[in-house]
N, CA, C and O atoms as CSV, one atom per row, in Angstrom:
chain,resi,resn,atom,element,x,y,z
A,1,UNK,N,N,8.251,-3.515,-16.929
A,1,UNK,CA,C,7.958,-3.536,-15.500
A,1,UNK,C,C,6.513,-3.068,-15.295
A,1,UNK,O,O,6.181,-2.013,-15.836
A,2,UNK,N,N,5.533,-3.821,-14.493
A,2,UNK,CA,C,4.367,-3.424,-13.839
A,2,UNK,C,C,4.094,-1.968,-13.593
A,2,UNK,O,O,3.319,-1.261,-14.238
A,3,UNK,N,N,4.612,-1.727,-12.881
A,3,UNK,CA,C,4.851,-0.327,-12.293
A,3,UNK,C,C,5.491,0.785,-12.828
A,3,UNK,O,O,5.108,1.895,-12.461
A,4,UNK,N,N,6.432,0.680,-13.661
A,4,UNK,CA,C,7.268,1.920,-14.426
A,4,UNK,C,C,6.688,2.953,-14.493
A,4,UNK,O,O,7.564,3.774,-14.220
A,5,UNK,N,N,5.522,3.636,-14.728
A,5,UNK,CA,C,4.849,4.875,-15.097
A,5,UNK,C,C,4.538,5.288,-13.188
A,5,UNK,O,O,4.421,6.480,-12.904
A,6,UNK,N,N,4.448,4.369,-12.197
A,6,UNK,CA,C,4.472,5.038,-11.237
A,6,UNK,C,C,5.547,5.007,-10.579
A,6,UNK,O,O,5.473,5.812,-9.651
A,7,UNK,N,N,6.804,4.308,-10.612
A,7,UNK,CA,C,7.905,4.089,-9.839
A,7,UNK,C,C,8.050,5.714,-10.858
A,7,UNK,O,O,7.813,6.821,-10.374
A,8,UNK,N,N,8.247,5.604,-11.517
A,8,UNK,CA,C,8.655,7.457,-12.576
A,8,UNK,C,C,7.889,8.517,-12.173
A,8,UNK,O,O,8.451,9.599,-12.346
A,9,UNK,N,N,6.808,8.571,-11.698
A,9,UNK,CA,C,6.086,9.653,-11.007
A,9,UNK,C,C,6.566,9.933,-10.102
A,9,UNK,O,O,6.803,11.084,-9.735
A,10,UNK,N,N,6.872,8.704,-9.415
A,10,UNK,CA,C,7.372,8.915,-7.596
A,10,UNK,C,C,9.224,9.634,-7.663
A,10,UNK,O,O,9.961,10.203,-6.858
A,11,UNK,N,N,9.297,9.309,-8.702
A,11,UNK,CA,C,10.984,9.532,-8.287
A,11,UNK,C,C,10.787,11.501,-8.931
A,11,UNK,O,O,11.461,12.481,-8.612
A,12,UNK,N,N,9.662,11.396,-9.836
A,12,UNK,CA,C,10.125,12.489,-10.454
A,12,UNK,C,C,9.459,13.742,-9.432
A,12,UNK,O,O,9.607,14.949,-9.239
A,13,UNK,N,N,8.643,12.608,-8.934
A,13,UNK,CA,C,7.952,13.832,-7.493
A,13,UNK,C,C,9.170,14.369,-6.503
A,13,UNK,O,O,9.601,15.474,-6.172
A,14,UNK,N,N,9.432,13.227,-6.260
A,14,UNK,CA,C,10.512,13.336,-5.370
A,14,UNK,C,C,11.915,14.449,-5.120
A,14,UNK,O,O,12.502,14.965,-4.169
A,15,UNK,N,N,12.019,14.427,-6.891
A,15,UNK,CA,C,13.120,15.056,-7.619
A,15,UNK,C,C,12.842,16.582,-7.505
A,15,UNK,O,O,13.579,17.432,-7.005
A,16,UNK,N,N,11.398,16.777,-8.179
A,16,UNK,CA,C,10.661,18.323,-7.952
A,16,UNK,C,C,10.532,18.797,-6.516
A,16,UNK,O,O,10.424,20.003,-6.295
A,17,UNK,N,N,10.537,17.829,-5.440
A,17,UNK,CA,C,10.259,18.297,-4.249
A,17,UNK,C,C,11.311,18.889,-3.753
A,17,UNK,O,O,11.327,19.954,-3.135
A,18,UNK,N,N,12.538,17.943,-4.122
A,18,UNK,CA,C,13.887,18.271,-3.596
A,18,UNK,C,C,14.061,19.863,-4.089
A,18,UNK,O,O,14.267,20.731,-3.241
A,19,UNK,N,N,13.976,20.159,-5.375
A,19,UNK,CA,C,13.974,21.505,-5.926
A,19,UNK,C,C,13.487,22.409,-5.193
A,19,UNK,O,O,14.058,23.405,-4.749
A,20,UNK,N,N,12.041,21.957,-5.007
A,20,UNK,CA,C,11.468,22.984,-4.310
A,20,UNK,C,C,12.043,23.448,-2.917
A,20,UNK,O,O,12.095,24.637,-2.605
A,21,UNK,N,N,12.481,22.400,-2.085
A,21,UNK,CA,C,12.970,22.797,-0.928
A,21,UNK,C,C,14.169,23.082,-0.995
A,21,UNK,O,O,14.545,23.542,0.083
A,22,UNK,N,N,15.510,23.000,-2.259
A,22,UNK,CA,C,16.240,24.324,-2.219
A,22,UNK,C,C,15.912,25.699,-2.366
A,22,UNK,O,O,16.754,26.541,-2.054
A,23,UNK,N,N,14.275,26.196,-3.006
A,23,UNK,CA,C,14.336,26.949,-3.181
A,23,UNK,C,C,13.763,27.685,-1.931
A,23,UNK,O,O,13.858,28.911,-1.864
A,24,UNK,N,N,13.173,26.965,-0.947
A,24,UNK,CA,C,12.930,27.400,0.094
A,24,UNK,C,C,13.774,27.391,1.731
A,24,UNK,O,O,13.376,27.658,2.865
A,25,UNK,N,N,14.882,27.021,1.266
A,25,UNK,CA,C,15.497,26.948,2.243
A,25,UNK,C,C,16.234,28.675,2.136
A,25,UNK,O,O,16.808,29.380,2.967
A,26,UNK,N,N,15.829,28.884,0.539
A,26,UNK,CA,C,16.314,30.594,0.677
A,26,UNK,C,C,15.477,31.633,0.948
A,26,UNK,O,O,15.892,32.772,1.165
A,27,UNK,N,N,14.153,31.277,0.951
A,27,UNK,CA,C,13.184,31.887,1.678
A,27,UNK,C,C,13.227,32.395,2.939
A,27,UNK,O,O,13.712,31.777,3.887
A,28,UNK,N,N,12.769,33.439,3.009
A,28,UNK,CA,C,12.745,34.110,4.613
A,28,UNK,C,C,12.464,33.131,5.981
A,28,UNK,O,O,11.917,32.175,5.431
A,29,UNK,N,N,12.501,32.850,7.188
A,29,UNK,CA,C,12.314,32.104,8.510
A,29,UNK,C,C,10.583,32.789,8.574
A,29,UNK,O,O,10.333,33.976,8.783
A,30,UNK,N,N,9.808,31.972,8.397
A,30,UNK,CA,C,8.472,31.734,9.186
A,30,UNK,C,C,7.825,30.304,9.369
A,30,UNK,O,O,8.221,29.246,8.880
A,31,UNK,N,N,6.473,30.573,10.389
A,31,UNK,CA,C,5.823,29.537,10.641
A,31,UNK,C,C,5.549,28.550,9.640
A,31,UNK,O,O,5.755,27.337,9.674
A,32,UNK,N,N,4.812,29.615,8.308
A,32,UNK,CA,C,4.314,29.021,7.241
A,32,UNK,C,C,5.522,28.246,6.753
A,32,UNK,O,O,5.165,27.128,6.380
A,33,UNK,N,N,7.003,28.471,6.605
A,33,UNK,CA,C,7.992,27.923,5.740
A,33,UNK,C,C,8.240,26.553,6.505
A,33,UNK,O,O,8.274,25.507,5.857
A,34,UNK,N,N,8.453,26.558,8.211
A,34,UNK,CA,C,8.611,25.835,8.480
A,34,UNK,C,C,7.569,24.221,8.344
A,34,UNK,O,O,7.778,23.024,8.539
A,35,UNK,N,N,6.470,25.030,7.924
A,35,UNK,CA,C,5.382,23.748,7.600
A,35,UNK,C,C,5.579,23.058,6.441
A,35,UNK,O,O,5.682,21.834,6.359
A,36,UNK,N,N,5.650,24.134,5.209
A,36,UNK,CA,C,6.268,23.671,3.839
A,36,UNK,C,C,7.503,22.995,3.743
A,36,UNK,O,O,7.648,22.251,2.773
A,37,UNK,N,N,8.239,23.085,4.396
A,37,UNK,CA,C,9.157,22.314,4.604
A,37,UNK,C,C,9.083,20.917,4.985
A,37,UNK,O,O,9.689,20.173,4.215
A,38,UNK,N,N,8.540,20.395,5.904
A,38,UNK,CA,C,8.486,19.475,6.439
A,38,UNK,C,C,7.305,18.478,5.601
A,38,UNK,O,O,7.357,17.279,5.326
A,39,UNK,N,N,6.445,19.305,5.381
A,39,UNK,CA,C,5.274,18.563,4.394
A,39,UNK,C,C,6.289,17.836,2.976
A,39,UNK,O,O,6.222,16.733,2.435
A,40,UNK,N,N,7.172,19.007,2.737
A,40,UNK,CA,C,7.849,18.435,1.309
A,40,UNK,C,C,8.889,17.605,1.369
A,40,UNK,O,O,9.530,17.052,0.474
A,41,UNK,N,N,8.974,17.584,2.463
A,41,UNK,CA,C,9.941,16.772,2.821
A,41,UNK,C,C,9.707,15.258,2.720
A,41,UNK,O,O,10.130,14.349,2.005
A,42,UNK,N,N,8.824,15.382,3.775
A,42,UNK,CA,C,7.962,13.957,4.011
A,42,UNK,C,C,7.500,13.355,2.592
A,42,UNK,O,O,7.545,12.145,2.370
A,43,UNK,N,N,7.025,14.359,1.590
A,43,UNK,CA,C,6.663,13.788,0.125
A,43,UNK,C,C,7.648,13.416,-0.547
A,43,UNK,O,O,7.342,12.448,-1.242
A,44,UNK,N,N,8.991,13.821,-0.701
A,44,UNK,CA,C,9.950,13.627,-1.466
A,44,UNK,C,C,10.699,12.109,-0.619
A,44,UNK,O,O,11.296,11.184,-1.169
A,45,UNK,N,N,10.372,12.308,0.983
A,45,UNK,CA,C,10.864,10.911,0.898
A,45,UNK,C,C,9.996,9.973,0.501
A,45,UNK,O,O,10.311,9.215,-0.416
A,46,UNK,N,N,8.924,9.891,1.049
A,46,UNK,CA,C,8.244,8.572,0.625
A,46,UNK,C,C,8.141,8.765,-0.357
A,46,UNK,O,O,8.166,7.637,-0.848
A,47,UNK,N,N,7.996,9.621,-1.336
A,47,UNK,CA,C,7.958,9.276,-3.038
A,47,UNK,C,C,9.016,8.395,-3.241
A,47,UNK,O,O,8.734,7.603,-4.140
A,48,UNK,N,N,10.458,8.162,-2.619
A,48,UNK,CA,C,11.325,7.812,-3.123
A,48,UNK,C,C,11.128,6.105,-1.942
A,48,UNK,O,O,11.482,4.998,-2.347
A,49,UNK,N,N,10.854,6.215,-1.322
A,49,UNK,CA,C,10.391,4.736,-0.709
A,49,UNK,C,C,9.664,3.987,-1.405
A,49,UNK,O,O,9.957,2.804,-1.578
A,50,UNK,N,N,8.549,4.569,-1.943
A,50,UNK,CA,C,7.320,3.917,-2.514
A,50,UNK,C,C,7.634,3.670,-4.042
A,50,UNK,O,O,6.695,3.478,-4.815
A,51,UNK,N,N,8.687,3.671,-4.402
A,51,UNK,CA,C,9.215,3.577,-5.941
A,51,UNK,C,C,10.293,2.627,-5.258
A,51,UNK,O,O,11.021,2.467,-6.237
A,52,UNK,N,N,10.744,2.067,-4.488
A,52,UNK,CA,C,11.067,1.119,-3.842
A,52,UNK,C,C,10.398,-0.321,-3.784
A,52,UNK,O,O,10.591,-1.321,-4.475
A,53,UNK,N,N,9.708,-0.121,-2.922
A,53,UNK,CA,C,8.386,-0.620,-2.444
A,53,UNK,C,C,7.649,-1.450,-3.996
A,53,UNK,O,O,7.054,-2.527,-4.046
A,54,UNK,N,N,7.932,-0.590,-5.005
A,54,UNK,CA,C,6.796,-0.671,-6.404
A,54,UNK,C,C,8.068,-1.705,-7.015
A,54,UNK,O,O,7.770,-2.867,-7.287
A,55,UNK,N,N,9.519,-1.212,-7.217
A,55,UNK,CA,C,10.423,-1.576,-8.038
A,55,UNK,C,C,10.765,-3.258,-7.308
A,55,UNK,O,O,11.185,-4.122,-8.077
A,56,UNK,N,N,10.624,-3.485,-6.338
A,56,UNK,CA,C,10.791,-4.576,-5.547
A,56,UNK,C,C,9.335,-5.484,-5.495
A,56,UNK,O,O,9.231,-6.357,-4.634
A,57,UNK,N,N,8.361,-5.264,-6.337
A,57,UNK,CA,C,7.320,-5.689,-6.038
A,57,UNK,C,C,6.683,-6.453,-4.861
A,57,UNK,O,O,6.103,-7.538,-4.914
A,58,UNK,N,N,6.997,-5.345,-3.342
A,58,UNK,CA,C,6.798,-5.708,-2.531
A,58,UNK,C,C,4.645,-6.324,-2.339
A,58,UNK,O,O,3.788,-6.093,-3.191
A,59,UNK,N,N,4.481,-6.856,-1.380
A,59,UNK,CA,C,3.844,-7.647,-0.940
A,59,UNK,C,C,2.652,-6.022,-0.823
A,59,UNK,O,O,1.533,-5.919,-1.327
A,60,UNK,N,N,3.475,-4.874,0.074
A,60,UNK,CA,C,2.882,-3.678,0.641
A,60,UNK,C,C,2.500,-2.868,-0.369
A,60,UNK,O,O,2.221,-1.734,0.022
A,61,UNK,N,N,2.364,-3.088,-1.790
A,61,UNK,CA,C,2.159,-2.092,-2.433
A,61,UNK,C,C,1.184,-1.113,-2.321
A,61,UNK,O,O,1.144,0.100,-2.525
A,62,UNK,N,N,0.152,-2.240,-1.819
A,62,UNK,CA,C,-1.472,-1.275,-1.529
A,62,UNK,C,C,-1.344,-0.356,-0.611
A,62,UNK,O,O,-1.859,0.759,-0.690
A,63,UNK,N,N,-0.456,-0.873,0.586
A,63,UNK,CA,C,-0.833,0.068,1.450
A,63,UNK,C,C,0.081,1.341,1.052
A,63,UNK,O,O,-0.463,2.444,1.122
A,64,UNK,N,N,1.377,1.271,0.655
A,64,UNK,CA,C,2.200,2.455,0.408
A,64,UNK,C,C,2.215,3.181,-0.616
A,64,UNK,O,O,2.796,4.224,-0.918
A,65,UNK,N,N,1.308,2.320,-1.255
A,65,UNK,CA,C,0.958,3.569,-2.494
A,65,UNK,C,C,-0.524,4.730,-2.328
A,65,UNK,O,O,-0.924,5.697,-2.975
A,66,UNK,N,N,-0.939,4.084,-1.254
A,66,UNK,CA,C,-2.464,4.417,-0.497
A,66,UNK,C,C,-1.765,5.696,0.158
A,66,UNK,O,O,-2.412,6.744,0.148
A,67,UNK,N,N,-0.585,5.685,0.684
A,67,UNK,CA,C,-0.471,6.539,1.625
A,67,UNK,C,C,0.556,7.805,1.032
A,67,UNK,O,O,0.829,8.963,1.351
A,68,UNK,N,N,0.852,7.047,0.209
A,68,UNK,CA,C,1.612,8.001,-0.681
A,68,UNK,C,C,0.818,9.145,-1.363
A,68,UNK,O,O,1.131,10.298,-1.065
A,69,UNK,N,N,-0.232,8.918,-2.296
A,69,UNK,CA,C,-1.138,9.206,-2.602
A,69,UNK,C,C,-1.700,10.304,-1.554
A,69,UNK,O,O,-1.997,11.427,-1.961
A,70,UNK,N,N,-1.824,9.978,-0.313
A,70,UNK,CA,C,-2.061,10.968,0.986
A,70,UNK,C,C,-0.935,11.619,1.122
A,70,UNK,O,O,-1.005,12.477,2.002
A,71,UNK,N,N,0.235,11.537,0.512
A,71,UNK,CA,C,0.663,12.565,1.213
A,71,UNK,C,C,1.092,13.417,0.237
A,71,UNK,O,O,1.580,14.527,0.451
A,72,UNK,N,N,0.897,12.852,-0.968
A,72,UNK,CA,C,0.989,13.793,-1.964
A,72,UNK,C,C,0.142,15.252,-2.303
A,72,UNK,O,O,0.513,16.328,-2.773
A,73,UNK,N,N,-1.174,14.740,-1.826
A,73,UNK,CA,C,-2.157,15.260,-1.834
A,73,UNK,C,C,-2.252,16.372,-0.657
A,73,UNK,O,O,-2.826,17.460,-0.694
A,74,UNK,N,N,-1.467,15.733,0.471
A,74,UNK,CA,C,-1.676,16.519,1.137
A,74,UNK,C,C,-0.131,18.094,1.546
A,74,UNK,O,O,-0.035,18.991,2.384
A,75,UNK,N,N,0.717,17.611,0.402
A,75,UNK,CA,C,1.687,18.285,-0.242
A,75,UNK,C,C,1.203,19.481,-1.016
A,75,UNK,O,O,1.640,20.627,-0.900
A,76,UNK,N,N,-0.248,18.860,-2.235
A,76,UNK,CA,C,-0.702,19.461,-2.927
A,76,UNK,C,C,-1.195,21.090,-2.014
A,76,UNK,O,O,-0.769,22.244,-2.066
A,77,UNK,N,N,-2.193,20.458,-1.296
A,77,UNK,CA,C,-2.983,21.247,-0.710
A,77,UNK,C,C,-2.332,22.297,0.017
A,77,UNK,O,O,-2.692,23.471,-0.062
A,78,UNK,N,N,-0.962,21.719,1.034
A,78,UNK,CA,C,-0.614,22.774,1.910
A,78,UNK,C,C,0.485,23.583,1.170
A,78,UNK,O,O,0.615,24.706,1.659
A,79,UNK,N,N,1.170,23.368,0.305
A,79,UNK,CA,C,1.933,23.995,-0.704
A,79,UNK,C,C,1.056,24.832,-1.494
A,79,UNK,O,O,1.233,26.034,-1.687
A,80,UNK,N,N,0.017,24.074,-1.977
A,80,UNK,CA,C,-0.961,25.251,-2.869
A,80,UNK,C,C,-1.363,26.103,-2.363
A,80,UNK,O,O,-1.544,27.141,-2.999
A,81,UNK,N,N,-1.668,26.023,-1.013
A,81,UNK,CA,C,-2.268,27.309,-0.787
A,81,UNK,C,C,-0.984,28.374,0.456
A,81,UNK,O,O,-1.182,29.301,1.242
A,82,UNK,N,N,0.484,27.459,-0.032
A,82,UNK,CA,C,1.179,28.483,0.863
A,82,UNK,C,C,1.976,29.636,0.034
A,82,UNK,O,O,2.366,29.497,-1.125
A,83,UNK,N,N,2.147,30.798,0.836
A,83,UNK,CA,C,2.925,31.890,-0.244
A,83,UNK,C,C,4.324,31.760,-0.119
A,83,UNK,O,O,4.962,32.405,-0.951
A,84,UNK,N,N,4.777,31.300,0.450
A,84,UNK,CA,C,6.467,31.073,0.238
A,84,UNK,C,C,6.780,30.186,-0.623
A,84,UNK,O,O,7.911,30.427,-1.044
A,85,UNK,N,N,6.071,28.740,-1.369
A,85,UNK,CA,C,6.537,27.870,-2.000
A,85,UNK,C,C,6.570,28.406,-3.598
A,85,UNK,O,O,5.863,29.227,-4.183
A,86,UNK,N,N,7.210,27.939,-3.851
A,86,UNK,CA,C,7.129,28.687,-5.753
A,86,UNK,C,C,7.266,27.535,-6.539
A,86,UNK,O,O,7.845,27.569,-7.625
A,87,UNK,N,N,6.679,26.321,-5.976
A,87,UNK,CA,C,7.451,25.516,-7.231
A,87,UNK,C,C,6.164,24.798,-7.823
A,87,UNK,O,O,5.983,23.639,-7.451
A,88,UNK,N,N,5.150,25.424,-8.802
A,88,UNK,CA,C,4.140,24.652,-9.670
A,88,UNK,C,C,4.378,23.310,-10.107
A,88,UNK,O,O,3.520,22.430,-10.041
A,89,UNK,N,N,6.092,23.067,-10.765
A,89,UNK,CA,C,6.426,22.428,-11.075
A,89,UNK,C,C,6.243,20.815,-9.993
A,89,UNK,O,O,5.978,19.669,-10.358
A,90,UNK,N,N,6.455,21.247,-8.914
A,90,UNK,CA,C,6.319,20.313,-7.694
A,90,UNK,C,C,4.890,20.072,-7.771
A,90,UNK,O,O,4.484,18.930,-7.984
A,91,UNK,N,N,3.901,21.276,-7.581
A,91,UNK,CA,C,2.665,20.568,-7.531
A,91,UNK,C,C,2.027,19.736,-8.066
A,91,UNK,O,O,1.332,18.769,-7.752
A,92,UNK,N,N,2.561,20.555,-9.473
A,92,UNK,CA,C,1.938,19.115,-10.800
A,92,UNK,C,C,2.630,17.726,-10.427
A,92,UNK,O,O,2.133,16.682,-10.851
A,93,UNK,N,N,3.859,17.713,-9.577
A,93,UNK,CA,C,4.281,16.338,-9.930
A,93,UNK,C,C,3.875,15.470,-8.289
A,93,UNK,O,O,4.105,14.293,-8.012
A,94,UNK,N,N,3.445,16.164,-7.717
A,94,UNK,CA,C,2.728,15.842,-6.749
A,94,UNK,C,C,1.168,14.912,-7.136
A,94,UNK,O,O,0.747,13.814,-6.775
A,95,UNK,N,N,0.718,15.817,-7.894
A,95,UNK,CA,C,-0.558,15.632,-8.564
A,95,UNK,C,C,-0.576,14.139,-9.435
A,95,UNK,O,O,-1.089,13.020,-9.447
A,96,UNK,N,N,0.117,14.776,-9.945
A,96,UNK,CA,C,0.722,13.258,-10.986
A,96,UNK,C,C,1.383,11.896,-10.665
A,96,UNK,O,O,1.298,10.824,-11.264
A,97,UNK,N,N,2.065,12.244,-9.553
A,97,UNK,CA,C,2.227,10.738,-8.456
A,97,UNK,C,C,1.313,10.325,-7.412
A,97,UNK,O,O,1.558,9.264,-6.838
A,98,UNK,N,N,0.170,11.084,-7.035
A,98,UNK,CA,C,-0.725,10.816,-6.254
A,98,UNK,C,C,-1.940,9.774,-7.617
A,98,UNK,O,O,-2.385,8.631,-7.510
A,99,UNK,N,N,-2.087,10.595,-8.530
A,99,UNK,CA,C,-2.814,9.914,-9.429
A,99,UNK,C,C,-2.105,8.379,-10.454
A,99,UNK,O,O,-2.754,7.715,-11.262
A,100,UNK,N,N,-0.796,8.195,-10.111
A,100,UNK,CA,C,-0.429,7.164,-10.489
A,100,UNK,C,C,-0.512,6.145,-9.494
A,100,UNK,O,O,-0.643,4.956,-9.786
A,101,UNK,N,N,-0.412,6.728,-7.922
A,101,UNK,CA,C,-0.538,5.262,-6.826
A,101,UNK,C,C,-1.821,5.242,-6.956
A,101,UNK,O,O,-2.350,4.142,-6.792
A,102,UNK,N,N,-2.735,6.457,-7.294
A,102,UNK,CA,C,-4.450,5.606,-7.296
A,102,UNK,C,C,-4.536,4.618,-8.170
A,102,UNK,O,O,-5.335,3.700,-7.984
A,103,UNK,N,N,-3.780,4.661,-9.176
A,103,UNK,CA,C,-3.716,3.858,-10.415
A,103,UNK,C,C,-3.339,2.642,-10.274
A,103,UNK,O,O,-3.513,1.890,-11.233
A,104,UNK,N,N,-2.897,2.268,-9.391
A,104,UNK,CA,C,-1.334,1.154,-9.109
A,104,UNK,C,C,-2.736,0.544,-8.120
A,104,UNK,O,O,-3.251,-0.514,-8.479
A,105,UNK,N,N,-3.275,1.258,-6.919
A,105,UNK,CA,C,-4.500,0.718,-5.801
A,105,UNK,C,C,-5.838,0.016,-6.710
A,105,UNK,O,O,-6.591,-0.908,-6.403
A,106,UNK,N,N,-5.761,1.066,-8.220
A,106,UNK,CA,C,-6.730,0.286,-8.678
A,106,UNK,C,C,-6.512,-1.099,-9.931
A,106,UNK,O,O,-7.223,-2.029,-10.311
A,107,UNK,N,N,-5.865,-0.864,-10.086
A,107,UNK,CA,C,-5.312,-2.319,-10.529
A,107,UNK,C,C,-4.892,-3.445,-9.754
A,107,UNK,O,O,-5.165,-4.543,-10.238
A,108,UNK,N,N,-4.126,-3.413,-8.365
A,108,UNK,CA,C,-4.522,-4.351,-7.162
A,108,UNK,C,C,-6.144,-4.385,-6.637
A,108,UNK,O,O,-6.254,-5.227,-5.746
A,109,UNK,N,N,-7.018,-3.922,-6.844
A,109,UNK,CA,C,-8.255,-4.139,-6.478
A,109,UNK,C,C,-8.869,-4.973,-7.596
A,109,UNK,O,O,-9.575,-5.851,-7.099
A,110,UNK,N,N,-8.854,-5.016,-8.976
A,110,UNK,CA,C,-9.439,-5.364,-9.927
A,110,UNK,C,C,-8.833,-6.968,-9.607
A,110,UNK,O,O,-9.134,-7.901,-10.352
């Protein structure tokens, strides 16, 4: 399959995210949690859309792997720098599915 190394990033992002947000659903009630939450949320679904999207060799790949990529990144960022999240494991795989849809955008460009 075309795609296998990123449809596998995305699911495995997805998978780490889910983790992470059991582990924060045992976390104390604040502002900050409620943001981490929702950020990881949003990543773990579309990780799991966009491995969809890839496995179906839809038409949209560019754009949903473009945005995926954004929101991975932007998973990265607000998780990295929040103190309630604990899951490295998530970040790296954040990291690592954002850098596989760049991968996937740059091989539709070539």
């Amino acid at each position: 399959m075309e795609y296998k190394s990123c449809i596998d990033a995305c699911r495995g992002c997805a998978d780490e995210c889910d983790r992470c947000l059991d582990s924060l659903s045992r976390a104390p009630n604040s502002t900050e949690l409620l943001a981490a939450v929702r950020t990881v949320t949003d990543c773990s679904q579309f990780c799991r859309t966009t491995a969809g999207f890839l496995e179906r060799g839809s038409r949209f790949v560019t754009a949903v792997c473009g945005l995926c990529a954004e929101i991975c990144d932007a998973c990265v960022a607000g998780c990295g720098q929040s103190t309630v999240t604990q899951g490295q494991a998530c970040l790296d795989s954040c990291r690592e599915c954002a850098n596989e849809c760049r991968r996937v955008l740059a091989f539709q460009k070539a």
